[in-house]
N, CA, C and O atoms as a DFTB+ gen file, in Angstrom:
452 C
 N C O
     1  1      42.667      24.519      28.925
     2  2      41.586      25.355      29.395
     3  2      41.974      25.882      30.770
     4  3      42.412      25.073      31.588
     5  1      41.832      27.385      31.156
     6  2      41.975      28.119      32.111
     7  2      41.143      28.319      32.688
     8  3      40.140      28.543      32.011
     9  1      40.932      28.388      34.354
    10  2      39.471      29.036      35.111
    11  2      39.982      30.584      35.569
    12  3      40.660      30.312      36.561
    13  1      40.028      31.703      35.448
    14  2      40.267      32.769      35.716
    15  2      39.150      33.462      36.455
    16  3      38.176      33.889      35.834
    17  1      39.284      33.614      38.038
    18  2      38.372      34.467      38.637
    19  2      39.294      35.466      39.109
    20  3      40.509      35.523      39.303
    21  1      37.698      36.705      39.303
    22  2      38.438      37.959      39.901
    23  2      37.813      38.067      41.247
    24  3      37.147      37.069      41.522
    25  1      37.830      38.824      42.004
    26  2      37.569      39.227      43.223
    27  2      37.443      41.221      42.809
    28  3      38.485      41.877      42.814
    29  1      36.475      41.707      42.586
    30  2      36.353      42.740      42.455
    31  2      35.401      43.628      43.185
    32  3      34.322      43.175      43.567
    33  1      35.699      44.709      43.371
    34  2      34.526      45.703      44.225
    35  2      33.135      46.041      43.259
    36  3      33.516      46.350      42.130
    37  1      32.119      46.061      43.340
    38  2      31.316      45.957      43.086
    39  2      30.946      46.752      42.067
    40  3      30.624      46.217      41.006
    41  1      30.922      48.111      42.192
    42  2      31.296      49.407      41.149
    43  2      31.942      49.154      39.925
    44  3      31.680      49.811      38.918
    45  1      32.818      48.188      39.947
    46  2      34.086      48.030      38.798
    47  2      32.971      46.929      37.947
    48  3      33.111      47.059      36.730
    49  1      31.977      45.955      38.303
    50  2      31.758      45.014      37.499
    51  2      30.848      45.667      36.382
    52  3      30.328      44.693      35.839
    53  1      30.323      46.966      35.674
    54  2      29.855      47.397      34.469
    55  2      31.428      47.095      33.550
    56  3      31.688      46.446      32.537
    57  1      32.288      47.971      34.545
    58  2      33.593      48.240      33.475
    59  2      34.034      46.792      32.901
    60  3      34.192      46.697      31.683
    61  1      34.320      45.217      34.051
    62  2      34.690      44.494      33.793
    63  2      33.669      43.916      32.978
    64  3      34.278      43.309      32.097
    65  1      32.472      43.785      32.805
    66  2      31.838      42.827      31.906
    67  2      31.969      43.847      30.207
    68  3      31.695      43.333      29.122
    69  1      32.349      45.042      30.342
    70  2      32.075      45.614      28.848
    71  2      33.774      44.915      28.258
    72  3      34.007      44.593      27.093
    73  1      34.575      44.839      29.198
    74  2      36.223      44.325      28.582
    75  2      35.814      42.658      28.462
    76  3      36.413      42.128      27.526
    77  1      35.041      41.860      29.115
    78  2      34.693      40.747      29.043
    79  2      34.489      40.377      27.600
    80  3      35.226      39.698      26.885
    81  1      32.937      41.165      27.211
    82  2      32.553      40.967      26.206
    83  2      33.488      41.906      24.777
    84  3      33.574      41.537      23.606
    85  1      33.917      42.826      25.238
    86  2      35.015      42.829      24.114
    87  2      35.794      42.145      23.545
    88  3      36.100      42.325      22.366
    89  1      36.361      41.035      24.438
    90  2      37.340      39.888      24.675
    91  2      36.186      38.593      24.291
    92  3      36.382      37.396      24.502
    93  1      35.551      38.910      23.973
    94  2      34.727      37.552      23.562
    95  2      34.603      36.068      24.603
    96  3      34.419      34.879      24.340
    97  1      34.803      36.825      25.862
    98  2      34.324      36.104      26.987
    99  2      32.823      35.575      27.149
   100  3      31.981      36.116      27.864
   101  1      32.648      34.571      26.467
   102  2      30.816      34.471      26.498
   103  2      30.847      33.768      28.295
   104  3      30.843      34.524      29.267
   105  1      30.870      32.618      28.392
   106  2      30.316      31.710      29.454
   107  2      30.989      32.911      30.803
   108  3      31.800      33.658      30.257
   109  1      30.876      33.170      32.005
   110  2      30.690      34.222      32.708
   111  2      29.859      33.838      33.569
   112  3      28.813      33.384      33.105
   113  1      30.041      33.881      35.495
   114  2      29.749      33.392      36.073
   115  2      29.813      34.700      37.114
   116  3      30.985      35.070      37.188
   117  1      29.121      35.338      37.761
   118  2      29.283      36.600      38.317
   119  2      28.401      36.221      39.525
   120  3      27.301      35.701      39.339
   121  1      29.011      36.551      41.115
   122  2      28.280      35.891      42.371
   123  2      28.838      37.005      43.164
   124  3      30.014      37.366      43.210
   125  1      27.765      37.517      43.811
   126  2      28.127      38.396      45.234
   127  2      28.323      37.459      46.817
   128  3      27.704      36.538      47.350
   129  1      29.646      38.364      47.200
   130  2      30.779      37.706      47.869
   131  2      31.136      38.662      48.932
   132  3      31.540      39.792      48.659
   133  1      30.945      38.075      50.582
   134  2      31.680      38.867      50.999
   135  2      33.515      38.415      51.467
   136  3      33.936      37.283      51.706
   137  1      34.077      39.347      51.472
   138  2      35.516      39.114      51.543
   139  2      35.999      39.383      52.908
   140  3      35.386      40.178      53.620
   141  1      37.099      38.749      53.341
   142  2      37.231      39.345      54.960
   143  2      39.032      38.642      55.006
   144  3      39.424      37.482      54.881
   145  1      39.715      39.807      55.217
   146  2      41.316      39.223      55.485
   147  2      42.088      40.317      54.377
   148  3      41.487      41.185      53.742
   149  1      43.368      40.081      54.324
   150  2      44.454      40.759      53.941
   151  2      44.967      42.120      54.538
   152  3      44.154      42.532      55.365
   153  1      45.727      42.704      54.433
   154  2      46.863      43.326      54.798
   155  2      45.792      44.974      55.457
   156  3      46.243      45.917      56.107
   157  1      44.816      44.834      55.128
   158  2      43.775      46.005      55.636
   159  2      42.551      45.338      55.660
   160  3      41.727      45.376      54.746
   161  1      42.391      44.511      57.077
   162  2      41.821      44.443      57.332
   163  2      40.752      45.308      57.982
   164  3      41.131      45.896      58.995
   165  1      39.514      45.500      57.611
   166  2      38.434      46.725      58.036
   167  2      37.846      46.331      59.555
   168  3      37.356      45.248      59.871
   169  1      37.989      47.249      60.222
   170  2      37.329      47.103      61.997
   171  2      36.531      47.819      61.958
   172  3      36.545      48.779      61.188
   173  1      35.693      47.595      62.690
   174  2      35.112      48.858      63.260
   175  2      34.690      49.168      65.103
   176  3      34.048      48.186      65.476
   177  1      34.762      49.595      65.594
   178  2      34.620      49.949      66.730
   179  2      32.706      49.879      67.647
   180  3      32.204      51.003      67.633
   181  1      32.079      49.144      68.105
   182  2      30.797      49.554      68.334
   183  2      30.776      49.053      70.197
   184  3      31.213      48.049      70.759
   185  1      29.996      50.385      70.765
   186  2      29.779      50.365      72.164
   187  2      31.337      48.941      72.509
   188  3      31.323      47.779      72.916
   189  1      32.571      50.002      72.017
   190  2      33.830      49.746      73.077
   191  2      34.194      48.144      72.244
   192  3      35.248      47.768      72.756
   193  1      33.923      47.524      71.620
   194  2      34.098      46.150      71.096
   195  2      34.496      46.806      69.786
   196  3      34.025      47.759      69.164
   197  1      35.483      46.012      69.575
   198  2      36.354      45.602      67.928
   199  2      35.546      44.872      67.381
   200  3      35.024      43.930      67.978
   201  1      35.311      45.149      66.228
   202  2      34.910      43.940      65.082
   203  2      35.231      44.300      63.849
   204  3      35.298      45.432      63.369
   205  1      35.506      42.829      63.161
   206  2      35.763      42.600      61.708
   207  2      34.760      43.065      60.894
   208  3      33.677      43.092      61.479
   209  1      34.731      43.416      59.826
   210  2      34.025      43.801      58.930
   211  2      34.298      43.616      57.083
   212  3      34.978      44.245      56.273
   213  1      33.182      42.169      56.963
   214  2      33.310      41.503      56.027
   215  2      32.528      42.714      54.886
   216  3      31.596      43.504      55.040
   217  1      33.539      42.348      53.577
   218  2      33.663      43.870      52.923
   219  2      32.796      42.835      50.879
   220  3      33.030      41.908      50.104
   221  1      32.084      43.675      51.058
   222  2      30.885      43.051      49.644
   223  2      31.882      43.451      48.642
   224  3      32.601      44.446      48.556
   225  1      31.711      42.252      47.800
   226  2      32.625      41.831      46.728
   227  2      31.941      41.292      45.863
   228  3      30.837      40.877      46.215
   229  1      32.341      41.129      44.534
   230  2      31.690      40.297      43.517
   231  2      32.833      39.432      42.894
   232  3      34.021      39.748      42.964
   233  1      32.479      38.595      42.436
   234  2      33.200      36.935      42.090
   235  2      32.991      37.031      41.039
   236  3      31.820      36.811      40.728
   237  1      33.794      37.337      40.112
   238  2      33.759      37.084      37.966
   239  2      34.221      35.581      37.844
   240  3      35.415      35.737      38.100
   241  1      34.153      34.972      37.745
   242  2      34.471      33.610      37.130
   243  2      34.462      33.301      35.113
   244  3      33.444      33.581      34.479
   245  1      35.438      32.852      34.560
   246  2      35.208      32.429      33.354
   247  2      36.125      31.493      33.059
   248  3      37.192      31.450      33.671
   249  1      35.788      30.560      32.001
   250  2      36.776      29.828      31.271
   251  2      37.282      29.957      30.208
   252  3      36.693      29.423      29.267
   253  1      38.293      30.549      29.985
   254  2      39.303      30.774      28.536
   255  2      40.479      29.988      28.130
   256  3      41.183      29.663      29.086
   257  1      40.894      29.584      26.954
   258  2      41.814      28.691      26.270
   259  2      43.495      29.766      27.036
   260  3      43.772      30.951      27.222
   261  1      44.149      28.468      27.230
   262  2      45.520      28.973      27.751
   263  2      45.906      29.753      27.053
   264  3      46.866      30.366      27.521
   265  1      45.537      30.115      25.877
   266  2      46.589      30.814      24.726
   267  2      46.207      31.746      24.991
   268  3      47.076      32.474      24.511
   269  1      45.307      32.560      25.555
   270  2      44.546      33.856      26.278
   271  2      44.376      34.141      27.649
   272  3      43.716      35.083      28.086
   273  1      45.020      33.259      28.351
   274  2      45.184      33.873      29.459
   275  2      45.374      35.112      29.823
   276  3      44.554      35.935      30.229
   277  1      46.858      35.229      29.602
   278  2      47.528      36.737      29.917
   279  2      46.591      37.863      28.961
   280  3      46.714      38.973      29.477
   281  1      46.026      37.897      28.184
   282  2      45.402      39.067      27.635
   283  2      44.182      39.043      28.421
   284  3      43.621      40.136      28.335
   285  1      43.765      38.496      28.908
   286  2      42.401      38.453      29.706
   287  2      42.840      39.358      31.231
   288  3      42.404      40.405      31.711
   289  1      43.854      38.430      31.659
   290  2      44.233      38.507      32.632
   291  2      44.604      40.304      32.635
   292  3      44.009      41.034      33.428
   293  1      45.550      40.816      31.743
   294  2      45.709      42.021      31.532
   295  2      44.907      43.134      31.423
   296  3      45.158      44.247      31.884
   297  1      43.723      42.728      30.666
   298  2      42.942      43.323      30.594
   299  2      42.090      43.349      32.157
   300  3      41.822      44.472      32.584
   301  1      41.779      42.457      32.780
   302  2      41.065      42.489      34.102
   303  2      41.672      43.625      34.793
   304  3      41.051      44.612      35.187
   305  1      43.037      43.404      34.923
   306  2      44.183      44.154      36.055
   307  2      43.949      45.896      35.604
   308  3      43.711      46.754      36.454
   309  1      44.059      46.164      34.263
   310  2      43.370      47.668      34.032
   311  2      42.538      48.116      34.209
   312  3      42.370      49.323      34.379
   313  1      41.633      47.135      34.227
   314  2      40.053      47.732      35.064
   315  2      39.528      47.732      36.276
   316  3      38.400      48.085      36.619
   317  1      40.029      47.495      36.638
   318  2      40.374      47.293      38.199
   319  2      41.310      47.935      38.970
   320  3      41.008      48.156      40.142
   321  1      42.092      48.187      38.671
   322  2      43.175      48.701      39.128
   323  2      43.092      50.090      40.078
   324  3      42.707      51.142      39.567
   325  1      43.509      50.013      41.603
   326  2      42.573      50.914      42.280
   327  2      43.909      51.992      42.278
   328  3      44.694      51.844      41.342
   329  1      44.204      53.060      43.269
   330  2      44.847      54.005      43.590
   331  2      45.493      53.271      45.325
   332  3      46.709      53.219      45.515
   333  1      44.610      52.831      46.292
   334  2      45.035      52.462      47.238
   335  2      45.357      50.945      47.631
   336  3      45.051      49.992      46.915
   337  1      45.950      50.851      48.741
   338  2      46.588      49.297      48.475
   339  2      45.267      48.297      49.031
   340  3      44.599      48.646      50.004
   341  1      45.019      47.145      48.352
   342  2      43.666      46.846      48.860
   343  2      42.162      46.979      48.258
   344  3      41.109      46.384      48.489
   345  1      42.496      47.908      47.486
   346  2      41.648      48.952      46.559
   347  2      41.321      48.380      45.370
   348  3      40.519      49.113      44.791
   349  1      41.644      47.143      44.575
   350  2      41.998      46.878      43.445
   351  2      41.215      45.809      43.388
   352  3      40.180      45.909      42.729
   353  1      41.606      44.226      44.234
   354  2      40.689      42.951      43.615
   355  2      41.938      42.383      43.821
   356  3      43.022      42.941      43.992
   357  1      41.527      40.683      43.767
   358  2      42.449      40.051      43.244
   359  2      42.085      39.049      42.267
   360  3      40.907      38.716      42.392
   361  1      42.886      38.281      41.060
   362  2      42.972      37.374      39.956
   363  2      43.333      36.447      40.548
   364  3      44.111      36.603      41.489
   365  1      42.888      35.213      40.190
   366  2      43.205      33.735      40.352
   367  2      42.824      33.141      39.289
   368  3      41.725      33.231      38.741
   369  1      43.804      32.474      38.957
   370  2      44.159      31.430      37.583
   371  2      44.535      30.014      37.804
   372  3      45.494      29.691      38.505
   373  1      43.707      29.119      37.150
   374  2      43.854      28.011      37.887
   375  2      43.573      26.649      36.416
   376  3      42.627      26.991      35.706
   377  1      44.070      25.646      36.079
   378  2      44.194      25.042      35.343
   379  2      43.058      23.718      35.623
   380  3      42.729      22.975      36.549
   381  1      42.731      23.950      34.258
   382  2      41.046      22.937      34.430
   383  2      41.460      21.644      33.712
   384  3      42.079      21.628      32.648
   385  1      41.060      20.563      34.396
   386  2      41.574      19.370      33.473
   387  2      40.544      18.848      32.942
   388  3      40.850      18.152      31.974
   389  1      39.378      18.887      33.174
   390  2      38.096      18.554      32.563
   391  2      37.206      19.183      32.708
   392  3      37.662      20.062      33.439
   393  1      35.896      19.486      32.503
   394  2      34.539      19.699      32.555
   395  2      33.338      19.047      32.313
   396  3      32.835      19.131      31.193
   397  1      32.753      18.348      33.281
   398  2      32.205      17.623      32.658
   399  2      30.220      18.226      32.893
   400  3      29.824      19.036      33.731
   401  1      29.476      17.580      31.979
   402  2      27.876      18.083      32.169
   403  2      27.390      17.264      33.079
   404  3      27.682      16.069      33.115
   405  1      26.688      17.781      33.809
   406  2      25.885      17.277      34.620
   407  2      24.750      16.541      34.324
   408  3      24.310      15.660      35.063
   409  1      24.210      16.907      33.160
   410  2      22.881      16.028      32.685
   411  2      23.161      14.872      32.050
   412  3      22.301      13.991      32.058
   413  1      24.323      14.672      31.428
   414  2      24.267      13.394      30.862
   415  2      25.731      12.913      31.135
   416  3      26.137      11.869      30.625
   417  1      26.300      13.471      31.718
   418  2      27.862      13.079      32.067
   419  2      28.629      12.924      31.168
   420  3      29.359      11.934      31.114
   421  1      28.629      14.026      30.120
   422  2      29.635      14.219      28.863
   423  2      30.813      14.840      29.429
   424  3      30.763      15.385      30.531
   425  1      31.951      14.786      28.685
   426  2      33.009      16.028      28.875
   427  2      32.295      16.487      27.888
   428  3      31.514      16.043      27.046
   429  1      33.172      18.411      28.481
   430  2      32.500      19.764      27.690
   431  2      33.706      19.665      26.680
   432  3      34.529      18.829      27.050
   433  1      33.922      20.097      25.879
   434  2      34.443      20.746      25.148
   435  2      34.523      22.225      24.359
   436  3      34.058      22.350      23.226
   437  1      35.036      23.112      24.935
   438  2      35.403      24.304      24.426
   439  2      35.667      24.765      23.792
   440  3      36.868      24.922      24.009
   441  1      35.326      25.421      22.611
   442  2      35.922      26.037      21.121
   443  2      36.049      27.427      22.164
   444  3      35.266      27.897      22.989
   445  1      37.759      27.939      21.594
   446  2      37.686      29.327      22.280
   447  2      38.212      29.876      20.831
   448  3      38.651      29.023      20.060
   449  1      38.199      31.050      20.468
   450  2      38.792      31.764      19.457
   451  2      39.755      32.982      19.909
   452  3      40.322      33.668      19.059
């Protein structure tokens, strides 16, 4: 089992949840996020002072079977995919060793297709 989040601009999340559910992504975890750092970082200038400027983002989160990673993953990167550098999002993929419920302290188990 895979945890695959995106980091996407806000605009893009209609496009990403219609490739979601094409992909038979049910469970889906979507949280507004602000982002602040990388290679363009945003300033802005006010009465003579520099400041950072934390930039609104949205957080896709899901869990998919390893054998689907990369098609998920592929599919995210096309919809997203901006023109400028910075412009785009980023993917993080990360390997789940359990899940467990909170109400009764089961492991989950996942049927993915």
């Amino acid at each position: 089992m895979m945890k695959i989040e995106a980091l996407i601009h806000p605009f893009k999340l209609e496009e990403v949840n219609g490739i979601l559910q094409d992909l038979d992504c049910e469970e889906v975890t979507i949280s507004e996020v602000l982002h602040r750092g990388g290679p363009n970082i945003q300033k802005t200038v006010y009465r003579g002072c520099e400041y950072r400027v934390d930039v609104p983002r949205v957080k896709v989160e899901m869990l998919v079977s390893s054998l689907r990673v990369d098609e998920v993953v592929e599919a995210l990167s096309r919809a997203v995919c901006g023109d400028l550098p910075g412009n785009d999002g980023t993917i993080l993929v990360y390997e789940v060793a359990e899940a467990i419920r909170i109400r009764n302290g089961r492991r989950v188990e996942f049927s993915f297709s």
